[in-house]
C-alpha positions as CSV (number, residue, x, y, z in Angstrom):
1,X,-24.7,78.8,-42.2
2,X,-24.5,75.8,-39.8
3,X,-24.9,76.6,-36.3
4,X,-21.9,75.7,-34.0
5,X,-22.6,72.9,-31.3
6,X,-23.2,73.9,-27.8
7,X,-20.3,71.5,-26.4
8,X,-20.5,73.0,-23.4
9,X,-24.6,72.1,-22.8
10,X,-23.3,69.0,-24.5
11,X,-21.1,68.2,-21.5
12,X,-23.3,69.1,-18.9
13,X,-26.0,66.8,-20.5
14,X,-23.6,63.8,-20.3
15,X,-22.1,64.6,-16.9
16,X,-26.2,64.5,-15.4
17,X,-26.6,61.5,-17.5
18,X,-23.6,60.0,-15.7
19,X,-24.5,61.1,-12.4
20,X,-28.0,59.3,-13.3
21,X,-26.2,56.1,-14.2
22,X,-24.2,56.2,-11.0
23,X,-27.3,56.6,-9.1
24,X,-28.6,53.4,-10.6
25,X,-25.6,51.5,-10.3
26,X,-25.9,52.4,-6.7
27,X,-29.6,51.4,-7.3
28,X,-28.9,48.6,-7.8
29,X,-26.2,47.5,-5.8
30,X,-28.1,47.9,-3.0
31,X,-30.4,45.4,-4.5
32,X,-28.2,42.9,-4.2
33,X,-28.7,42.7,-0.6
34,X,-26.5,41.3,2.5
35,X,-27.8,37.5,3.8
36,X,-27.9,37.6,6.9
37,X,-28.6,35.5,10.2
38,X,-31.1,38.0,11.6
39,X,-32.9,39.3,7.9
40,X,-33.1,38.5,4.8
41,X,-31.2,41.7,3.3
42,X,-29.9,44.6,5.4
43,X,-29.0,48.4,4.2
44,X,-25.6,48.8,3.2
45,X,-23.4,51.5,3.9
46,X,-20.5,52.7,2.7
47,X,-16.8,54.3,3.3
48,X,-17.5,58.1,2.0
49,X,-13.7,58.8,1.2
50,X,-13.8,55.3,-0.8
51,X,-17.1,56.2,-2.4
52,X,-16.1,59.8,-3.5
53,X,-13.2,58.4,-4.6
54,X,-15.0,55.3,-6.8
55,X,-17.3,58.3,-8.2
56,X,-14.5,60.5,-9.4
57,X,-12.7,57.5,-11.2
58,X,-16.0,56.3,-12.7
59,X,-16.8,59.5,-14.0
60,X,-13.3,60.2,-15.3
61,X,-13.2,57.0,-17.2
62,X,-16.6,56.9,-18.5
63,X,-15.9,60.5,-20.1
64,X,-12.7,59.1,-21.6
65,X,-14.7,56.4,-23.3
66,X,-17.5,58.5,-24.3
67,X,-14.6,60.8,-26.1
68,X,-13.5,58.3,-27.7
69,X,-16.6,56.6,-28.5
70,X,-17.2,54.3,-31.9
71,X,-13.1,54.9,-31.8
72,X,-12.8,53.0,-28.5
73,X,-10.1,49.1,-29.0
74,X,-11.5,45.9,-27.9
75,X,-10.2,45.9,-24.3
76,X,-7.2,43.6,-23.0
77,X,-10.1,40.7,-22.2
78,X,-10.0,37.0,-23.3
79,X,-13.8,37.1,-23.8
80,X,-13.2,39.8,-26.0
81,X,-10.0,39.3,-27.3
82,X,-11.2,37.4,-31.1
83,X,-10.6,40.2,-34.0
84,X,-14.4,40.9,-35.0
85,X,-15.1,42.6,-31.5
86,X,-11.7,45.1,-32.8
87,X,-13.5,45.2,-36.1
88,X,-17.0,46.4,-35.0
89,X,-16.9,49.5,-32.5
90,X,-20.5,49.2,-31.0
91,X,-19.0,45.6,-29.9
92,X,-15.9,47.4,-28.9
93,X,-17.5,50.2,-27.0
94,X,-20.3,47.7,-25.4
95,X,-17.2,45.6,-24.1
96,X,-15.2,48.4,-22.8
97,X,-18.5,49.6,-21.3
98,X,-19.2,46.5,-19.7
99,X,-15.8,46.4,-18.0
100,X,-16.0,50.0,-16.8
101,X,-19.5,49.0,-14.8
102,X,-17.9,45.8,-13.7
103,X,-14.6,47.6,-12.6
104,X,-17.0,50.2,-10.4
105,X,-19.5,47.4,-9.0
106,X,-16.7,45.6,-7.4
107,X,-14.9,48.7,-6.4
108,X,-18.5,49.8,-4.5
109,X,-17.9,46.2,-2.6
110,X,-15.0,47.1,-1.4
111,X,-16.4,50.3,-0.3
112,X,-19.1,48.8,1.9
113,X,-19.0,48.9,5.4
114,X,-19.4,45.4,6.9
115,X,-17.5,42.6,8.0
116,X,-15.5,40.5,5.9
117,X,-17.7,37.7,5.7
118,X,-20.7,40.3,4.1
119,X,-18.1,41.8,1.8
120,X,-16.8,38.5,0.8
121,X,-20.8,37.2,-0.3
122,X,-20.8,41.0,-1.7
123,X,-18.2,40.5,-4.0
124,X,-19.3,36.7,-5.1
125,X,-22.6,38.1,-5.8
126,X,-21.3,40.8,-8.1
127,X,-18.7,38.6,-10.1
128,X,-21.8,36.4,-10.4
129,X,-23.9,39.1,-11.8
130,X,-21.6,40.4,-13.9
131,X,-20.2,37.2,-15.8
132,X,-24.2,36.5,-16.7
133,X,-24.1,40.2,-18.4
134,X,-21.2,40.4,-20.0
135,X,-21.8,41.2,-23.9
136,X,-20.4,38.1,-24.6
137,X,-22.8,35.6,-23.3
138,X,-25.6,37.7,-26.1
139,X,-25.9,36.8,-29.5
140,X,-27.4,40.4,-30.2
141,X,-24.1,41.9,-29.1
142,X,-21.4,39.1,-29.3
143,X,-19.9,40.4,-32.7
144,X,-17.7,37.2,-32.9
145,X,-20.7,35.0,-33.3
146,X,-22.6,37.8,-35.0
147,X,-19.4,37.3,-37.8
148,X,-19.5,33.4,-37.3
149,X,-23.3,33.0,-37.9
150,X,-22.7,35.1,-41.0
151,X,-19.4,33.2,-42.6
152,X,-21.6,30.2,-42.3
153,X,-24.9,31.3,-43.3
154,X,-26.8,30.9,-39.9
155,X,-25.1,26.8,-40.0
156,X,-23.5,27.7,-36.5
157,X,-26.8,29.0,-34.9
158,X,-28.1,26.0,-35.9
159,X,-25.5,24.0,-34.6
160,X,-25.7,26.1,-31.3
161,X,-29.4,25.2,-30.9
162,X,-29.0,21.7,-31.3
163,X,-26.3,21.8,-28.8
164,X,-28.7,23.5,-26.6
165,X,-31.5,20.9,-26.7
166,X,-28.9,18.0,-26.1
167,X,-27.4,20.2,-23.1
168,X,-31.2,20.8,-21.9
169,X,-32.0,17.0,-22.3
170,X,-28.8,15.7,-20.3
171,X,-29.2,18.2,-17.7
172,X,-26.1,20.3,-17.6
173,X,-23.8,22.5,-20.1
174,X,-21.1,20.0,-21.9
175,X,-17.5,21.0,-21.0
176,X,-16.1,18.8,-23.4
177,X,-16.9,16.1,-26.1
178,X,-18.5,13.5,-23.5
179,X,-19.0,10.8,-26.2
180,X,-15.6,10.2,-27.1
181,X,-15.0,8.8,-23.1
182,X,-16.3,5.1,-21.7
183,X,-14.8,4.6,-18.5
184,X,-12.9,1.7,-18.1
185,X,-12.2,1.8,-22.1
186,X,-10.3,4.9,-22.3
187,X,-10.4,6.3,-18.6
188,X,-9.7,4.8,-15.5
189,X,-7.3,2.0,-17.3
190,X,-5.2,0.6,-14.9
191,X,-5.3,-3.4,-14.7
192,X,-7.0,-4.5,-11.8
193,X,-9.9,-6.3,-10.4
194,X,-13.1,-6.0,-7.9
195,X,-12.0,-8.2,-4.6
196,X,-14.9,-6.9,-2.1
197,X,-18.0,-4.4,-2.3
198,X,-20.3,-4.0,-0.1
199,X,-23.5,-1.3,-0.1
200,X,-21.1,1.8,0.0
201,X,-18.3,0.8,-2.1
202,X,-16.1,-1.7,-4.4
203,X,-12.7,-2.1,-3.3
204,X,-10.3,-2.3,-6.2
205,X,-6.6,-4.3,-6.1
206,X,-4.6,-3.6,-8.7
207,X,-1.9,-5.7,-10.9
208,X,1.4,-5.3,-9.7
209,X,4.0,-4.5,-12.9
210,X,6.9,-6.1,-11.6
211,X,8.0,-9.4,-9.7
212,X,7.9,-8.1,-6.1
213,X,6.4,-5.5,-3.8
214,X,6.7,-4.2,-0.6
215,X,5.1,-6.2,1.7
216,X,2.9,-3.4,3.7
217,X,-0.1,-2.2,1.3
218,X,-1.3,0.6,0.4
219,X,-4.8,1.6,0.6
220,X,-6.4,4.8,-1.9
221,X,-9.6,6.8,-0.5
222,X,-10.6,9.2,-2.7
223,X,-13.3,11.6,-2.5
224,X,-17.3,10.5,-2.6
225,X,-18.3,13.6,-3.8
226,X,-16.9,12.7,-7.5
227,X,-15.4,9.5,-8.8
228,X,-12.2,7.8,-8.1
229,X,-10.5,8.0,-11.9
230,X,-9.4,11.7,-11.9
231,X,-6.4,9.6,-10.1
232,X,-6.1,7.1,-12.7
233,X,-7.4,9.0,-16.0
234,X,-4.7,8.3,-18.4
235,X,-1.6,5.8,-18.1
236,X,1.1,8.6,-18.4
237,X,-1.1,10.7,-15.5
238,X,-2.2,8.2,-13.1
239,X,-1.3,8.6,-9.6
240,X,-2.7,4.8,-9.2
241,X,-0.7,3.5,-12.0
242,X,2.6,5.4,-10.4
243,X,1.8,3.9,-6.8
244,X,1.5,0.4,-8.4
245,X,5.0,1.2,-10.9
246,X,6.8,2.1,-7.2
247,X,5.8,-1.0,-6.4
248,X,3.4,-0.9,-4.0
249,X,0.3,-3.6,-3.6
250,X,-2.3,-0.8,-4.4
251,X,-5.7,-0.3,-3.4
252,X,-8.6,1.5,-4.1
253,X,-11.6,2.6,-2.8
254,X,-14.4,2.9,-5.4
255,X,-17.4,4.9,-3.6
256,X,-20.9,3.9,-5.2
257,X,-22.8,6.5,-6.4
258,X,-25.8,7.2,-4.0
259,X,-29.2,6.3,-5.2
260,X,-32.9,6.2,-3.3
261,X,-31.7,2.9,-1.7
262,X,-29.3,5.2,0.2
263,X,-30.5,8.0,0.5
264,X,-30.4,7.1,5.1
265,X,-27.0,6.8,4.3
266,X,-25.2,8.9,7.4
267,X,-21.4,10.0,7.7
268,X,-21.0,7.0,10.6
269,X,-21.8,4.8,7.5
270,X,-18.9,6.1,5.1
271,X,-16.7,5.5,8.1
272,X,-17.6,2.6,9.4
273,X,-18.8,0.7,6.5
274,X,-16.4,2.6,4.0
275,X,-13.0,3.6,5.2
276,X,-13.0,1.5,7.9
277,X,-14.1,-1.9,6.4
278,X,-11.7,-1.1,3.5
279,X,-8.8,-0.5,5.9
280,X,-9.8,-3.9,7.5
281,X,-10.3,-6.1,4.0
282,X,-6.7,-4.8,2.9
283,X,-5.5,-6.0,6.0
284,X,-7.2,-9.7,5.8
285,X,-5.8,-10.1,2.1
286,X,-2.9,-8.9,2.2
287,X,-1.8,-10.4,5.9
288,X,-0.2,-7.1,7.0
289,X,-0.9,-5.6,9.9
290,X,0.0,-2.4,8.8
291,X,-1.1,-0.7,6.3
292,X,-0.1,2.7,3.9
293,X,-3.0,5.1,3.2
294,X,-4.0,8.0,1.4
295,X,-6.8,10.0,1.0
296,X,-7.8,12.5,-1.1
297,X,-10.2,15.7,-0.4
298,X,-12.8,14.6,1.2
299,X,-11.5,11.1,1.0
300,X,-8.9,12.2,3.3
301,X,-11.3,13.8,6.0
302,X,-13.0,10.4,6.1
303,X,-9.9,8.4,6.2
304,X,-8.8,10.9,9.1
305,X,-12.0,10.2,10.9
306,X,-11.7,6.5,10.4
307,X,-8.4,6.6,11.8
308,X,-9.4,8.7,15.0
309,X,-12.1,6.1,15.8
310,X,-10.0,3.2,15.2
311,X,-7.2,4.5,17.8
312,X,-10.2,5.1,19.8
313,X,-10.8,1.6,19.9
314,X,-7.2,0.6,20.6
315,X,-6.7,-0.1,16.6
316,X,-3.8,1.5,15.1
317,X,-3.8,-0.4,11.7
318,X,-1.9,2.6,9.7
319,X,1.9,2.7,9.1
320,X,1.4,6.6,7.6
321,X,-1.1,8.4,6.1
322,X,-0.9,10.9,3.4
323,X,-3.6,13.9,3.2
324,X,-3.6,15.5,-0.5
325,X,-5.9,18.7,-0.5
326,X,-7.5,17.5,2.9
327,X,-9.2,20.0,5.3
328,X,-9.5,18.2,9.2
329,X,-9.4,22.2,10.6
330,X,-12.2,24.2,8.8
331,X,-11.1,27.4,9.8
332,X,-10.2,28.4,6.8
333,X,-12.2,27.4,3.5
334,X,-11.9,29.8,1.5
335,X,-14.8,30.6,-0.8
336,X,-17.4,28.4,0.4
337,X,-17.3,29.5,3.6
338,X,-19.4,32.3,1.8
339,X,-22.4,29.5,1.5
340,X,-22.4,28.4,5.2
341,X,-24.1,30.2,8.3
342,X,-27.1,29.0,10.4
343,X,-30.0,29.5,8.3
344,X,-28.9,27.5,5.3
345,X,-27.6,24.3,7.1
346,X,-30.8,24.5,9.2
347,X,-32.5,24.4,5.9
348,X,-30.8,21.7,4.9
349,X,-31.2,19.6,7.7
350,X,-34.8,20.1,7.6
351,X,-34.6,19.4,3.8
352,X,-32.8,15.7,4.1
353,X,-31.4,15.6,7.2
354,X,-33.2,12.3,8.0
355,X,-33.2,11.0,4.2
356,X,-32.9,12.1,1.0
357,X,-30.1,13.3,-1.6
358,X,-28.0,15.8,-2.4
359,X,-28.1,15.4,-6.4
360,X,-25.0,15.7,-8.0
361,X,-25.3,18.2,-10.5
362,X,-26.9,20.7,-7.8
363,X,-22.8,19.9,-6.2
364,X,-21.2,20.3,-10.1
365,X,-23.0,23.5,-10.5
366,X,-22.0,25.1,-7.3
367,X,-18.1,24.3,-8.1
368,X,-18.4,25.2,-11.5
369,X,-20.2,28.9,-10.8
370,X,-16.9,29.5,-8.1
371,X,-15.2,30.3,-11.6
372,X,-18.1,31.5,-13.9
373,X,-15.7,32.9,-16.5
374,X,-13.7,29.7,-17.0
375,X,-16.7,27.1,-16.3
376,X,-20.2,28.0,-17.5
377,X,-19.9,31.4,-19.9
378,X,-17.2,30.3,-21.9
379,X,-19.6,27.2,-22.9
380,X,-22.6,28.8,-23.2
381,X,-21.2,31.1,-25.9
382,X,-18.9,28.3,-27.0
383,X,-21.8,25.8,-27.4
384,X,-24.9,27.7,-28.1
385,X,-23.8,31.3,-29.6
386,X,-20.6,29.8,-32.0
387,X,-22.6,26.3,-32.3
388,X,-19.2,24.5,-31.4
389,X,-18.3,21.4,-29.9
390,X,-15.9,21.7,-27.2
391,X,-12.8,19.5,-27.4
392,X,-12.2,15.8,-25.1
393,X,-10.5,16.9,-22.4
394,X,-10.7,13.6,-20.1
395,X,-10.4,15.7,-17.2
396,X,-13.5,17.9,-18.0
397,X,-15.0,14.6,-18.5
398,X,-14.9,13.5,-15.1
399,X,-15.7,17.0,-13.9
400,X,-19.1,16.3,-15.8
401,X,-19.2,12.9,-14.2
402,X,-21.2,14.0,-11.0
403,X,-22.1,12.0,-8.3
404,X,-25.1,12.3,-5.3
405,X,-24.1,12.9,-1.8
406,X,-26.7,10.9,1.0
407,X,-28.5,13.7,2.7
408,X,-28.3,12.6,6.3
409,X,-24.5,12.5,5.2
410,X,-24.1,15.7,3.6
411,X,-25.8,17.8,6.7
412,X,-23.7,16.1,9.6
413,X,-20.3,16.7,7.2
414,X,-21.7,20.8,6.7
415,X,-22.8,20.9,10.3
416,X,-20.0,19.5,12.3
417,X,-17.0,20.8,9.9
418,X,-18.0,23.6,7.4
419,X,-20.2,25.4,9.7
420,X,-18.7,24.4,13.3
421,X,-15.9,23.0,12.7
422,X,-15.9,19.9,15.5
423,X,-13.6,17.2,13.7
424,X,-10.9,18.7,14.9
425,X,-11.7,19.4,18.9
426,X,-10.7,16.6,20.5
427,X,-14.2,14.9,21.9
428,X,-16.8,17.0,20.2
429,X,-18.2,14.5,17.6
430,X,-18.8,11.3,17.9
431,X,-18.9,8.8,15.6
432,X,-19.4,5.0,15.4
433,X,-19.8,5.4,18.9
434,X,-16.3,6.8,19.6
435,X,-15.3,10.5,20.3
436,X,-13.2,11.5,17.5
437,X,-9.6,13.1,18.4
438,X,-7.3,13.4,15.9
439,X,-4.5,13.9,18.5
440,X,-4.4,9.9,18.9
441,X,-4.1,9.6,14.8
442,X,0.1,9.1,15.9
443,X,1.3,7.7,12.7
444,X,3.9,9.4,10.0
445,X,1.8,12.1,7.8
446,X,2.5,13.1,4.5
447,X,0.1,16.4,4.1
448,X,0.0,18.0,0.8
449,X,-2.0,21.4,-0.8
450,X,-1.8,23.6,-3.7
451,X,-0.9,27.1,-3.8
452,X,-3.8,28.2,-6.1
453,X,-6.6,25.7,-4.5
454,X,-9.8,27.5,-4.0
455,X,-11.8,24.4,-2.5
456,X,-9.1,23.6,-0.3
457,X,-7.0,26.7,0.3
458,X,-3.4,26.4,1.1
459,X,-4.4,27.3,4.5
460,X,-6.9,24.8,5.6
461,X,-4.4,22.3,4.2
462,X,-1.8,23.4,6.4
463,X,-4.2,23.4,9.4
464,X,-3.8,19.6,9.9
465,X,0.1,19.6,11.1
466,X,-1.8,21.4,14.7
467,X,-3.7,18.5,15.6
468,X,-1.7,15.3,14.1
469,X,0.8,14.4,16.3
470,X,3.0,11.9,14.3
471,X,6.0,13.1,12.5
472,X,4.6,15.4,9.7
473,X,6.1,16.6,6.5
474,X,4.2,19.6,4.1
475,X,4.9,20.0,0.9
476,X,3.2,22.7,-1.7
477,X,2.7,22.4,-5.2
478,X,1.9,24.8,-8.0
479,X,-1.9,24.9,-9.5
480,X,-5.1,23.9,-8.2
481,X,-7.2,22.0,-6.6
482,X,-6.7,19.4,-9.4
483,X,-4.0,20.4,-11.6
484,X,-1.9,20.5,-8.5
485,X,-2.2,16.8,-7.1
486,X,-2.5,15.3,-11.2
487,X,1.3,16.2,-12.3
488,X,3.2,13.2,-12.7
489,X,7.3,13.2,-13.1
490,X,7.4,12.3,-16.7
491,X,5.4,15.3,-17.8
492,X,8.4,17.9,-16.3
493,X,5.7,20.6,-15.0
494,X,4.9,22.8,-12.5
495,X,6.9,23.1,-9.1
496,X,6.1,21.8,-5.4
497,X,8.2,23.9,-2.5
498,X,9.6,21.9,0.9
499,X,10.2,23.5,4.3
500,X,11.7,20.7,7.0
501,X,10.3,23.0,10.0
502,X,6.4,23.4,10.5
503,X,6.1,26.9,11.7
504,X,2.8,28.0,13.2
505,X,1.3,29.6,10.0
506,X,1.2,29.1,6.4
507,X,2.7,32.1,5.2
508,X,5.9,31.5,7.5
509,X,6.1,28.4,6.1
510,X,6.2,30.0,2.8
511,X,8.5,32.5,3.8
512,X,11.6,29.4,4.5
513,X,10.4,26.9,1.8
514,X,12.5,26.1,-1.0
515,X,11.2,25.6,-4.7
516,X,12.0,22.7,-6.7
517,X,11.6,22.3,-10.0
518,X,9.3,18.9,-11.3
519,X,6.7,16.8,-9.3
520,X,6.0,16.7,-6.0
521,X,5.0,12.9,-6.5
522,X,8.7,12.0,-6.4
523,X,9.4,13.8,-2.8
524,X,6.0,11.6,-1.9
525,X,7.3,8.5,-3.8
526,X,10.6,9.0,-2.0
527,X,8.8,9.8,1.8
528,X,6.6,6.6,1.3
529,X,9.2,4.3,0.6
530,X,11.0,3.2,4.1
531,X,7.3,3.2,5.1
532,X,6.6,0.7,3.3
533,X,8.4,-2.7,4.4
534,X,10.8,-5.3,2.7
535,X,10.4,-6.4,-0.8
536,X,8.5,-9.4,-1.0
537,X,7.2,-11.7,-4.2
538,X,4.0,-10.0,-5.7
539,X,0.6,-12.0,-5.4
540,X,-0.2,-14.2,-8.6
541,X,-4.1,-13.7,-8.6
542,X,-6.0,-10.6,-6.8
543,X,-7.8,-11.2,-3.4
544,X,-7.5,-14.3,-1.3
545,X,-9.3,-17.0,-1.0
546,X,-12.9,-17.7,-2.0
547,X,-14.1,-15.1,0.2
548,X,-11.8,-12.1,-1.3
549,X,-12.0,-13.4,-5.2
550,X,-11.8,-11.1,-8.1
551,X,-15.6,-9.8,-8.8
552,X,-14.9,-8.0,-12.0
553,X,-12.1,-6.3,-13.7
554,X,-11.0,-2.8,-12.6
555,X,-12.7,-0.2,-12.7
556,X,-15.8,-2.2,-11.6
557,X,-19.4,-1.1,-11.6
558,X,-19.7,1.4,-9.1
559,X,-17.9,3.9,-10.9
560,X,-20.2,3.5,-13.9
561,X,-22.9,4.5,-12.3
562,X,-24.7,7.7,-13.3
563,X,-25.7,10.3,-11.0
């Protein structure tokens, strides 16, 4: 006769070897460490009621899975979500495994005792950790490839290793399909012309598409920290094509991409010689003495600067300015403020504070790991583990399309507005020998963010209508950070809310905004217009002159530059 099992010894064996993983999880946890000012890593401590509390759940769960065992469904997880992980329980189980870990991980840094800035890196640092270990990301125990490899007789692991190499030789993982794009072929369209560069950038005119336009331009500055065409990527979702269709003599600002012949390149540069010279070469070819503008990101913290230090100067060469996704108050920005205290802008200061650069795939990689999930695991397994090529997507494209940052630049920007956050108290920097205030920028401001923005949260965004003093409108759209800003009319999508009063926060903002269905680039279109002047006839060449004469067709050479 067969002996009956001792269930209950059983139990008691998998309740100590419970207790033992907890102890390691804990283990390791505090392994992590906290960054600090003072150390390098500090003991954490924890809330005992939240602890006891995380304890009980883990061990409750963990004994429902181990009940249910090779039994246990592929859990409710997009990485997990393809039939073979359903059809092969140790995947199953691993995944659910996996998820239980990651569930208790982040619930022990919420449990820690510390300030919000130490749980905040706490919690980064474990989402990071755990997208690396998912099951997923191996081949050993990702049973979709496993089932992939197999249906094509190892052809995908091939595949995936060839992909690898290429990915290793051009220095970062492929989002998308990058040979399908040439920009200026099939990105960044629009018909225009080169009418001025100089060292920092080319300024772009574009073609006007009807008989007349209003006679004040109106001037682009997009971001130098990526390239201009994520505003003029397709025809049907260009915001420069729109501007031009509204009729407006358009402009844009094409940053050059940094190389070791600017590398002393400082922020008084990108003003002076960047915003500031553009503002001023729109002005001499078109003969207006005012001018529209617009920047973008970081585009628009330049263009705010330039226009602080031209009113500084007595110079008040803007009819309006519109801010999309702009921070000018850094009090609030959101996730990287978890990458900014004292030590680390020291060391960069120290690192290329006098020369230097910041390469560009050093700033793509740092975007890309604030969503691991979406932007680097699902391409690893995509690429290397399935041996797939990932679709063109002209928007991942561009993201790929990184650009360098001067390092004398890049430390004064994460000094004086990351880390202290001086643009926006009135004297504190000073640039191109002029104490910045925004409270003299008195134009008309069209301020824009996006609910879901986590570069530029909602917050910072809204920040600006306390230190501009012209008459301000603040609209919200849906999405992100990009997805947000890029939604043209024709496409139908998304929604933007509108609130005519400017309480003093955000959330009472929200609280009296109304949602409207569609594009906010039709509320902008509609704001812009009695900004903008008569009608007059549209120029019959680009530039003016021999000294402003077409260079090269739109998008020019700058843009084409790799990082």
């Amino acid at each position: 006769m067969h002996s009956e099992p001792d269930w209950t010894a059983a139990t008691q064996n998998f309740q100590r070897s419970l207790s033992d993983s907890w102890g390691k999880a804990m283990q390791s946890f505090q392994q992590i460490g906290v960054p600090t000012n003072e150390t390098a890593t500090q003991a954490l401590t924890f809330s005992p009621g939240k602890l006891q509390e995380l304890q009980q759940a883990y061990l409750k769960e963990a004994t429902e899975l181990w009940n249910h065992g090779l039994q246990s469904k592929a859990p409710a997880d997009k990485r997990f979500a393809a039939d073979a992980w359903g059809a092969n329980p140790v995947a199953a189980f691993s995944a659910c495994a996996y998820l239980l870990n990651a569930r208790t991980l982040m619930g022990l840094a919420e449990a820690v005792q510390a300030d919000a800035k130490t749980k905040a890196r706490l919690r980064f640092a474990v989402e990071q950790w755990m997208a690396a270990s998912a099951p997923s990301n191996f081949m050993a125990l990702n049973a979709e490839a496993q089932k992939k490899a197999i249906e094509t007789k190892g052809e995908s692991i091939a595949r995936g290793m060839k992909n690898l190499l290429a990915d290793i030789q051009q220095g970062h993982v492929s989002m998308t399909d990058e040979s399908v794009f040439d920009v200026g072929r099939n990105v960044a369209t629009t018909e225009g012309a080169v009418v001025y560069e100089n060292d920092m950038f080319q300024l772009l005119e574009y073609k006007p598409l009807g008989k007349q336009v209003y006679e004040r331009p109106f001037l682009l500055v997009p971001p130098c920290i990526n390239k201009f065409y994520i505003l003029d990527l397709q025809p049907e979702n260009s915001l420069i094509r729109y501007t031009v269709e509204q009729g407006h003599r358009t402009f844009v600002v094409s940053w050059r991409n940094p190389d070791a012949a600017m590398e002393d390149k400082t922020w008084d540069d990108y003003i002076e010689q960047g915003a500031i010279e553009a503002i001023h070469v729109a002005q001499e070819i078109t003969g207006a003495k005012k001018i529209n503008t617009l920047g973008f990101c970081v585009g628009g913290t330049i263009l705010g600067t330039a226009l602080a230090v031209l009113a500084a100067r007595g110079e008040k060469p803007a009819a309006s300015a519109t801010f999309l996704t702009t921070l000018l108050d850094f009090s609030d920005t959101g996730i990287l403020d978890l990458f900014i205290d004292e030590p680390f802008v020291k060391f960069r200061e120290l690192q290329m504070g006098q020369r230097g650069l910041l390469r560009g795939q050093e700033l793509a990689s740092t975007f890309s790991f604030l969503r691991p999930n979406d932007l680097v695991w699902n391409y690893v397994v995509g690429n290397y583990l399935k041996g797939e090529t990932p679709p063109p997507f002209d928007l991942l494209y561009w993201n790929s399309d990184s650009t360098n940052l001067p390092g004398p630049m890049y430390t004064w920007y994460l000094r004086n507005t990351y880390f202290e956050n001086n643009l926006c108290k009135p004297g504190r920097c000073v640039v191109g020998g002029e104490k910045v205030d925004l409270g003299k920028v008195d134009v008309p401001v069209y301020i824009y963010g996006s609910r879901e923005d986590h570069i530029v949260p909602v917050a910072g965004a809204y920040a600006s209508t306390k230190h501009l003093p012209g008459k301000k409108r603040f609209v919200m759209g849906a999405s992100g950070h990009i997805a947000g800003v890029i939604n043209p009319p024709a496409k139908n999508k998304r929604s933007y809310w509108t609130n005519d009063k400017l309480p003093a926060t955000v959330d009472e903002w929200v609280a009296g905004a109304s949602e409207n269905p569609g594009s906010w680039w039709s509320d902008w279109s509609a704001w812009l217009r009695p900004l903008a002047g008569k009608l007059i006839a549209a120029p019959k060449a680009y530039g003016k002159g021999a000294r402003y004469k077409a260079i090269e067709p739109a998008p020019g050479r700058y843009v084409k530059a790799k990082a």
